[in-house]
C-alpha positions in Angstrom: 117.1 89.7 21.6 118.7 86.7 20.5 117.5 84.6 17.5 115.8 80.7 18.2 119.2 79.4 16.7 121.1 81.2 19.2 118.5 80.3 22.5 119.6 76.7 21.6 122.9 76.9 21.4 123.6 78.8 24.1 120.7 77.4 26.2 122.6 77.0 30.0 123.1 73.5 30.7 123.0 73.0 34.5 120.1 73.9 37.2 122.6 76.5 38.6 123.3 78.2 34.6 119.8 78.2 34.4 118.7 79.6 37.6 121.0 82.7 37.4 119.9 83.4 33.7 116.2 83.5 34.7 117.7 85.2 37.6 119.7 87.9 34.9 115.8 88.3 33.4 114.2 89.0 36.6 116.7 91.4 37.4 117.2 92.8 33.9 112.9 93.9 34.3 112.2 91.2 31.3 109.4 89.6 33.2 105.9 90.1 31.1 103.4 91.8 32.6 101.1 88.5 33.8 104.4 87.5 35.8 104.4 91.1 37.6 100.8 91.0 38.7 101.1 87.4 40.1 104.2 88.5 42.2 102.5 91.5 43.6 99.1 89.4 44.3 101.3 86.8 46.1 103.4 89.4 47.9 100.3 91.3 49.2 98.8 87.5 50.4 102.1 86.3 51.5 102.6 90.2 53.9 98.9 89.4 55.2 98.4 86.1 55.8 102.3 87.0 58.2 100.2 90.2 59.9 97.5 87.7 61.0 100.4 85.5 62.2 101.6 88.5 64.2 98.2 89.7 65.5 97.6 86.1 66.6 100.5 86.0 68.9 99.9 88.8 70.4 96.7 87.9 71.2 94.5 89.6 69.2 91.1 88.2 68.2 90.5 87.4 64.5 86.7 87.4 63.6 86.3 84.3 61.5 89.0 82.3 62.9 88.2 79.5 65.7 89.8 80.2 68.9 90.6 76.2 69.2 93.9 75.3 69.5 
């Protein structure tokens, strides 16, 4: 882990040096553990707000959603 003196100094100094060192920490599994649960909630809503999505076009009734449109 490097030390505060060392975050500075070699703290990436565009959008695209930061992105990939976040990206680096992502991949590296150096998320903390509030960051992991909020990915899988918004995974799990993302996947099922899609299947209504899919059940929709296809014609399938949703109870609770208006049939206007």
């Amino acid at each position: 882990m490097l030390s505060p003196i060392n975050r500075v100094i070699n703290r990436p100094k565009t959008l695209t040096e930061h992105t990939v060192a976040k990206a680096q920490h992502v991949l590296a599994g150096q998320r903390g553990g509030l960051t992991n649960i909020l990915a899988l909630v918004g995974t799990i809503l993302v996947l099922a707000l899609n299947s209504i999505l899919i059940l929709q076009t296809f014609g399938v009734p949703i109870p609770g959603l208006s049939d206007a449109g």
